[in-house]
MITI-845508 format. One record per residue: residue in three letters; residue number from 1; y, x negated, z of N, C-alpha, C, O, CB in turn. Coordinates in Angstrom, 1 decimal, always signed. Atoms other than C-alpha are relative to their C-alpha. Glycine has a CB too. Layout:
N
<rec ALA NUM <Y X Z> <Y X Z> <Y X Z> <Y X Z> <Y X Z>>
...
//
This chain:
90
<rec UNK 1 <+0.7 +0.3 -1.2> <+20.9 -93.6 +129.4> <-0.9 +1.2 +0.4> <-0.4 +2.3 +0.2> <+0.9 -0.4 +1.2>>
<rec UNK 2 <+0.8 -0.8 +0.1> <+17.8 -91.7 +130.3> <+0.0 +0.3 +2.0> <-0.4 -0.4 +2.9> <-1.4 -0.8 -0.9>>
<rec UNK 3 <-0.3 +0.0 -1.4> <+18.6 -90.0 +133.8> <-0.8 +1.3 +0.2> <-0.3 +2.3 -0.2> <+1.6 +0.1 +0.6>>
<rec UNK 4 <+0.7 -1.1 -0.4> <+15.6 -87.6 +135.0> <+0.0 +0.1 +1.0> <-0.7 +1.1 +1.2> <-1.0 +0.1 -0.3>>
<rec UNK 5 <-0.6 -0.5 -1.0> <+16.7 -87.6 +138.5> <+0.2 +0.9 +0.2> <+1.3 +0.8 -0.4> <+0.7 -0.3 +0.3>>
<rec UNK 6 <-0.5 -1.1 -0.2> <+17.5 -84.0 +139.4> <+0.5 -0.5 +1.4> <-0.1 -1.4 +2.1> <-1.1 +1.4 -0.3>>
<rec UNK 7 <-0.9 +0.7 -1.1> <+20.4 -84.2 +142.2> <+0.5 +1.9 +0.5> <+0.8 +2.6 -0.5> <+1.6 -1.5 -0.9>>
<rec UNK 8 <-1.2 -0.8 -0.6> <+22.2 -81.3 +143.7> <+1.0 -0.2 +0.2> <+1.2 -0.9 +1.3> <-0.1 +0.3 +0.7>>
<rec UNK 9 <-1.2 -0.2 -0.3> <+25.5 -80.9 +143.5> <+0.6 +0.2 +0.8> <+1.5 -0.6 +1.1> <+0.3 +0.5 -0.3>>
<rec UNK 10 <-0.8 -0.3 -1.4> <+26.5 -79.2 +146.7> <-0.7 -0.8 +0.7> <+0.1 -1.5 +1.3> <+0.1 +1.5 +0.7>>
<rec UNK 11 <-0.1 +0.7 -1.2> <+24.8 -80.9 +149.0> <+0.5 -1.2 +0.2> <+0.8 -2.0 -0.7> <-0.9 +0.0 +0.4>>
<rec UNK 12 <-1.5 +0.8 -0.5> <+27.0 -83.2 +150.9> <-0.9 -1.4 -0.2> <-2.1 -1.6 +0.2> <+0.7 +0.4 +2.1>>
<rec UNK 13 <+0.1 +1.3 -0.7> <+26.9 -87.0 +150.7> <+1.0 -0.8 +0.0> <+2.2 -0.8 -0.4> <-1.0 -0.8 -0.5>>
<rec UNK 14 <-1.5 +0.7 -0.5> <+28.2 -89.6 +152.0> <+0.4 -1.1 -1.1> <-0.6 -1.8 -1.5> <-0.1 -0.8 +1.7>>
<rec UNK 15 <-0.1 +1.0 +0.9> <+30.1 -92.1 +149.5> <+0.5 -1.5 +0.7> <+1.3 -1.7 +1.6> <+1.0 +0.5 -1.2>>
<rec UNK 16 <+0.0 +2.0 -0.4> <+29.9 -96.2 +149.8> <+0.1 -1.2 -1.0> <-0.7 -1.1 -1.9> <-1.5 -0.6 +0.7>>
<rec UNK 17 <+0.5 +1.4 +0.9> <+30.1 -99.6 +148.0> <+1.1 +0.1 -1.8> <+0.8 -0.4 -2.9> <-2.4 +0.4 -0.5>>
<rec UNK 18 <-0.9 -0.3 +1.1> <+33.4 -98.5 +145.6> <+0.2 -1.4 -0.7> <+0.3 -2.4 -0.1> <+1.3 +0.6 +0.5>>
<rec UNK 19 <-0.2 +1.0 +1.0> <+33.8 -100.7 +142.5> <+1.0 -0.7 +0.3> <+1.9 -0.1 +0.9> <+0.2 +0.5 -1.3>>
<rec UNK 20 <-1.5 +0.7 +0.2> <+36.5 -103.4 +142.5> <+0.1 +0.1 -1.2> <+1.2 -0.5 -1.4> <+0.3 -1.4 +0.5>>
<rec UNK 21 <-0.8 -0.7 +1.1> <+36.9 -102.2 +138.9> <+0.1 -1.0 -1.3> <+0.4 -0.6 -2.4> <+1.6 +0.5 +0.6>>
<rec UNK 22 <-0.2 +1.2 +0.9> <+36.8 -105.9 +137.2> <-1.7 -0.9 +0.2> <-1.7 -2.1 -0.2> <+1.6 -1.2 +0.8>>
<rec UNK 23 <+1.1 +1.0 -0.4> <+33.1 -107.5 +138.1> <-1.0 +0.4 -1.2> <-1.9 +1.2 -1.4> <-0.6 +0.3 +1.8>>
<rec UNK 24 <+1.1 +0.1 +1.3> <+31.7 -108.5 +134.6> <+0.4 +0.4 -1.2> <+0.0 +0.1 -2.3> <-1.2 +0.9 +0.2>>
<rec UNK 25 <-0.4 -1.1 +1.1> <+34.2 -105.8 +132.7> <+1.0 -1.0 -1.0> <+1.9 -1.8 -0.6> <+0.9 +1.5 +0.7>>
<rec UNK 26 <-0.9 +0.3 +0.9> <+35.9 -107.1 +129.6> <+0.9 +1.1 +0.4> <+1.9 +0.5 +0.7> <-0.5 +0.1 -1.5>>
<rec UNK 27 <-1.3 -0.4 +0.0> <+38.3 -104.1 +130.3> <+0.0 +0.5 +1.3> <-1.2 +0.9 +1.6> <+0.5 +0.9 -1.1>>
<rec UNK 28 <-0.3 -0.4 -1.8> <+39.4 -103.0 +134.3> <-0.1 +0.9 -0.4> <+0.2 +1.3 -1.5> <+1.3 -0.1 +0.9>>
<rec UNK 29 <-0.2 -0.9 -0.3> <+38.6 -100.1 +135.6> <+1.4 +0.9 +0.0> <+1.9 +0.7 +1.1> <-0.6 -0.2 +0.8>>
<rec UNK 30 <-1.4 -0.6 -0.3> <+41.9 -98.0 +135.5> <+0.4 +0.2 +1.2> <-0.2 +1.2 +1.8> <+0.3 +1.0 -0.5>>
<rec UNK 31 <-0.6 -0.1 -2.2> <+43.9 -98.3 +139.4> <-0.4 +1.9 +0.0> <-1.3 +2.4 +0.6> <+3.0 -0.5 +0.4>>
<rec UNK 32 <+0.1 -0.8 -0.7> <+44.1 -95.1 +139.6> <-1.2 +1.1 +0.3> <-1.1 +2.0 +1.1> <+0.8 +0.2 -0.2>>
<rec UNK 33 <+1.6 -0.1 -0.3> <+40.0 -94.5 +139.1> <-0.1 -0.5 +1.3> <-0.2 +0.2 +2.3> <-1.2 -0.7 -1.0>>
<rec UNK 34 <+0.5 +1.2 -0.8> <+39.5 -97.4 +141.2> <+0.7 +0.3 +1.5> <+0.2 -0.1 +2.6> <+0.6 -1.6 -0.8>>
<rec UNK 35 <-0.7 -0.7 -1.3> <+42.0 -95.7 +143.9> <-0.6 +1.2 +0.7> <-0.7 +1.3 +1.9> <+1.3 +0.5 -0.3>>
<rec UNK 36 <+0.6 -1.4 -0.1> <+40.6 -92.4 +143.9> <-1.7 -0.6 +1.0> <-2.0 -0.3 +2.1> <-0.2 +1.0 -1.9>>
<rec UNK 37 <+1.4 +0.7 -0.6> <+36.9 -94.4 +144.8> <+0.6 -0.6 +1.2> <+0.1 -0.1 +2.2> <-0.8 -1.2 -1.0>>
<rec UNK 38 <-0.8 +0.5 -1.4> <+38.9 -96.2 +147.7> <-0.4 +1.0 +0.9> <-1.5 +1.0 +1.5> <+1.7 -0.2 +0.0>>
<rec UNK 39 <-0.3 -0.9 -0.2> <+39.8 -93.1 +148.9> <-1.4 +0.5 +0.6> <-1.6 +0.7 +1.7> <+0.7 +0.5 -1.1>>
<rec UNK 40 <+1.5 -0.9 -0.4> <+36.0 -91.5 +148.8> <-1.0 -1.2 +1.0> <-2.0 -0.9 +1.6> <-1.1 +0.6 -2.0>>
<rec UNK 41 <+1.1 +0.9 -0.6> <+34.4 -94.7 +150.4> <+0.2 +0.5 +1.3> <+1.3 +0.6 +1.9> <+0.1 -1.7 -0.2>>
<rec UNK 42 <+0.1 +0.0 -1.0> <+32.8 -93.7 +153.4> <-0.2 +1.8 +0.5> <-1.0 +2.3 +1.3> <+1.1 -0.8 +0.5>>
<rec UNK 43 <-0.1 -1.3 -0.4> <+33.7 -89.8 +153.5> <-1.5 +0.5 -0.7> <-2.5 +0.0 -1.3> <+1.5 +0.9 -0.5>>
<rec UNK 44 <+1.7 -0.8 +0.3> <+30.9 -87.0 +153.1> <+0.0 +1.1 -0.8> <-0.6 +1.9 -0.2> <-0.7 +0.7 +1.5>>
<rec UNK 45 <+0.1 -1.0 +0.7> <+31.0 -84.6 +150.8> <-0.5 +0.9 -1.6> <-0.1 +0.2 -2.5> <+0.8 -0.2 +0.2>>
<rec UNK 46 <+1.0 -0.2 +0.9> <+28.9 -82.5 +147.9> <+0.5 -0.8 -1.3> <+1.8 -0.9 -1.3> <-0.3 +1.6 -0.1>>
<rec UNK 47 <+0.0 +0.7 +1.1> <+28.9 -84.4 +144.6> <+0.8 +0.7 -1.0> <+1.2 +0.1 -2.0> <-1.2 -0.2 -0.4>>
<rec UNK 48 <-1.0 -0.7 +0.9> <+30.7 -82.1 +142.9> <+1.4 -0.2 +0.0> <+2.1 -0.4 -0.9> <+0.0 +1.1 +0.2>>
<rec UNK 49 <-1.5 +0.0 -0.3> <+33.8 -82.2 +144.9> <+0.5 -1.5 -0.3> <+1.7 -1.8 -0.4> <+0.3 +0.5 +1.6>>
<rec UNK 50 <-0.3 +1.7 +0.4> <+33.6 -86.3 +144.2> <+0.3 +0.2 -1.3> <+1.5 +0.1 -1.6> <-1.4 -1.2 +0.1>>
<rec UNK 51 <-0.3 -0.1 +1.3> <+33.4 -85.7 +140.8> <+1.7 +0.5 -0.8> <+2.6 +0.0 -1.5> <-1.1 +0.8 -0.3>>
<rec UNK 52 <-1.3 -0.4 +0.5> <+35.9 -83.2 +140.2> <+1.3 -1.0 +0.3> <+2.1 -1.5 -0.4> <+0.2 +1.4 +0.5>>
<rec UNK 53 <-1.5 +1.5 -0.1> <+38.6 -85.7 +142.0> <+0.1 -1.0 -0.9> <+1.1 -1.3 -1.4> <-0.1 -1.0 +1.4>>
<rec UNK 54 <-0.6 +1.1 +0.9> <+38.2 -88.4 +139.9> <+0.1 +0.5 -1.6> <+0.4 -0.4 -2.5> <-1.0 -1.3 +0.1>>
<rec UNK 55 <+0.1 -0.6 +0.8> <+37.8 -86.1 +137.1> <+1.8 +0.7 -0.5> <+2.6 +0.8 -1.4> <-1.2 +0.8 +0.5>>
<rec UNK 56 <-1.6 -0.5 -0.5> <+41.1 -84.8 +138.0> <+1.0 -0.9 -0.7> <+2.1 -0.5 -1.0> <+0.3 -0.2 +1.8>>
<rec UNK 57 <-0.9 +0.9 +0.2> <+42.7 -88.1 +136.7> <+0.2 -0.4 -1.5> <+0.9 -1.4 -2.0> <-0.3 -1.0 +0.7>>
<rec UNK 58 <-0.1 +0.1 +1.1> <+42.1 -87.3 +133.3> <-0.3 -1.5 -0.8> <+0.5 -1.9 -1.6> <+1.1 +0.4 +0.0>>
<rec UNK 59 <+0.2 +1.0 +0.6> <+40.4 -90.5 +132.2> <-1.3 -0.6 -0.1> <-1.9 -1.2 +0.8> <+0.7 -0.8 +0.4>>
<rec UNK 60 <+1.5 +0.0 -0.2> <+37.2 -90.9 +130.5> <-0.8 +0.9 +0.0> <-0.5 +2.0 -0.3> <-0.2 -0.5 +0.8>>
<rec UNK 61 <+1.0 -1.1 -0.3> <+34.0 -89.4 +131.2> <-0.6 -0.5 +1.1> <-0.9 -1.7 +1.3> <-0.9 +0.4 -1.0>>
<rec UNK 62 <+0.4 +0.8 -1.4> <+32.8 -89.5 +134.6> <-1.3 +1.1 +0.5> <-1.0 +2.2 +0.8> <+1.6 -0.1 +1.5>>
<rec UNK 63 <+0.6 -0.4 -0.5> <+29.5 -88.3 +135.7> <-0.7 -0.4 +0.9> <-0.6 -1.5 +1.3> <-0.3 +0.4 -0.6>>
<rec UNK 64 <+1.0 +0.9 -1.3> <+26.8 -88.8 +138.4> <-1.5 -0.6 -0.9> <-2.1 +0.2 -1.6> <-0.7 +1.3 +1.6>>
<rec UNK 65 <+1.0 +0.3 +0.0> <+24.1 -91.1 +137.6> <-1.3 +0.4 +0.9> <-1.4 -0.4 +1.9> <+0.4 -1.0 +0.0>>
<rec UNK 66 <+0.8 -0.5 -1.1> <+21.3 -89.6 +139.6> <-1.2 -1.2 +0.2> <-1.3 -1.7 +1.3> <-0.7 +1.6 -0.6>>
<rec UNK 67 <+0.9 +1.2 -0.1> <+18.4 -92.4 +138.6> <+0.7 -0.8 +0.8> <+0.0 -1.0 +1.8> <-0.4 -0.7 -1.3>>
<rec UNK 68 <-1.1 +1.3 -1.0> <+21.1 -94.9 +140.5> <+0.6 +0.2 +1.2> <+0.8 -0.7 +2.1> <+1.3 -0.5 -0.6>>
<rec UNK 69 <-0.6 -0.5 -1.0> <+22.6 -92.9 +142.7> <+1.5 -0.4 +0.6> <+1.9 -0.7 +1.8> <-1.0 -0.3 +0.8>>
<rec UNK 70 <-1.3 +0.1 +0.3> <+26.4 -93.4 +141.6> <+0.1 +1.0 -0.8> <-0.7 +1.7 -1.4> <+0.4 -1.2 -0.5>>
<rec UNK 71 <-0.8 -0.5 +1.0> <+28.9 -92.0 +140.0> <+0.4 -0.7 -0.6> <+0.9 -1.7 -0.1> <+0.9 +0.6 +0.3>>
<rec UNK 72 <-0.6 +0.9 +1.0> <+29.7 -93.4 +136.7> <+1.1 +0.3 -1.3> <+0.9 +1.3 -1.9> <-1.2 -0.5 -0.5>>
<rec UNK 73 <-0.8 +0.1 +0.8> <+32.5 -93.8 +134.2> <-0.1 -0.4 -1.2> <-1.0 -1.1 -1.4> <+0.6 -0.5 +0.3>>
<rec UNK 74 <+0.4 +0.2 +1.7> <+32.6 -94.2 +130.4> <+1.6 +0.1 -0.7> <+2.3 +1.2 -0.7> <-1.3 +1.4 -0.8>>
<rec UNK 75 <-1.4 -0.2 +0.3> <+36.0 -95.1 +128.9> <-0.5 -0.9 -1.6> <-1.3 -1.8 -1.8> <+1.4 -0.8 +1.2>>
<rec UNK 76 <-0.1 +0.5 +1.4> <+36.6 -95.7 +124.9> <+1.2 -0.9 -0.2> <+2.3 -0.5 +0.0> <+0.0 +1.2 -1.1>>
<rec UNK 77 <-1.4 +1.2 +0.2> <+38.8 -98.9 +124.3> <+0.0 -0.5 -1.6> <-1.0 -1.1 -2.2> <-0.4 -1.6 +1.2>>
<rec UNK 78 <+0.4 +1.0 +1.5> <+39.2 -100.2 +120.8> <-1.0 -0.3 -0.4> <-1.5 -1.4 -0.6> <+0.3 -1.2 -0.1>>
<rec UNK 79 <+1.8 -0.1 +0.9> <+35.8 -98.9 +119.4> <-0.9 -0.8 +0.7> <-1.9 -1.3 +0.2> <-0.1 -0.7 -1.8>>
<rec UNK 80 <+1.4 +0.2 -1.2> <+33.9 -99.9 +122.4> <+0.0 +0.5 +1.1> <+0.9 +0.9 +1.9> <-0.2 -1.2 +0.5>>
<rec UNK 81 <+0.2 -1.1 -1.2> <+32.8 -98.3 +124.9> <-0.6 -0.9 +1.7> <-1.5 -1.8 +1.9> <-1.6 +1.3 -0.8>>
<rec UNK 82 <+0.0 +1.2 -1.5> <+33.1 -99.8 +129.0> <-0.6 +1.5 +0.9> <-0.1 +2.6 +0.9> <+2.2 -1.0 +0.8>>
<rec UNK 83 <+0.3 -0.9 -0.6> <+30.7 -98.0 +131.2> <+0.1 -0.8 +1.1> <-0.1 -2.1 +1.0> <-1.0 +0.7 -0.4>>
<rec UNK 84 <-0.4 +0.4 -1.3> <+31.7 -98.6 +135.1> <-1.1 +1.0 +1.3> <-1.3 +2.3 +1.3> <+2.0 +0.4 +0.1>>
<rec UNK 85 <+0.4 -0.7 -0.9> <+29.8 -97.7 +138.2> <+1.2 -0.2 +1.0> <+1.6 -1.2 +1.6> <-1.2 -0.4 +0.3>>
<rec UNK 86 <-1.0 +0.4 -1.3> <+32.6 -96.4 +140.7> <-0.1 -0.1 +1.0> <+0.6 -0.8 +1.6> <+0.9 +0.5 +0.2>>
<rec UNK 87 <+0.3 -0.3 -1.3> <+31.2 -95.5 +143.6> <-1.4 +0.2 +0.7> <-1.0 +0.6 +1.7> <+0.7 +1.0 +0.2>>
<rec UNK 88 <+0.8 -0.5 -0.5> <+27.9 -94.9 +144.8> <-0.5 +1.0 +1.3> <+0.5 +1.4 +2.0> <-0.4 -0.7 -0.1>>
<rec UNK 89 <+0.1 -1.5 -1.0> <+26.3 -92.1 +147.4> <-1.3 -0.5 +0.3> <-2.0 -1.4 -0.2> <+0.1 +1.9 -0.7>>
<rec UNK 90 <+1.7 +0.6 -0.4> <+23.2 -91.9 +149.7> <+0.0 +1.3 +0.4> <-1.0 +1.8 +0.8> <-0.5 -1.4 +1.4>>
//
């Protein structure tokens, strides 16, 4: 995915619109991604510190999409690959 968006990290936003973790996916988001995004819907804080939390859960690869303006997921399942938008930011 071609993301030329430049974003800043620290500065604060606020996160909204968390995945329900199943809409479209051959494989679920994992609960406790999908909890962690619960968790961030609504609060305010720099993109980093979003990240590292769900990052924290050891599952996947989770970075910010900047062109979209989410944070997104990438998990390897049985030689395919399930990319998830968890959460998005404004």
């Amino acid at each position: 995915m071609s993301d030329k968006k430049y974003v800043d990290m620290d500065t604060p936003r606020t996160f909204n619109s968390p995945s329900d973790g199943s809409s479209g996916a051959v494989v679920r988001m994992p609960e406790v991604i999908r909890k962690i995004a619960l968790g961030l819907d609504g609060e305010t804080m720099p993109l980093r510190e979003a990240v590292a939390l769900l990052r924290a859960a050891d599952i996947g690869e989770v970075w910010v999409v900047s062109e979209y303006d989410y944070i997104g997921l990438l998990i390897r399942h049985h030689g395919s690959r399930h990319h998830f938008r968890v959460i998005s930011y404004k």
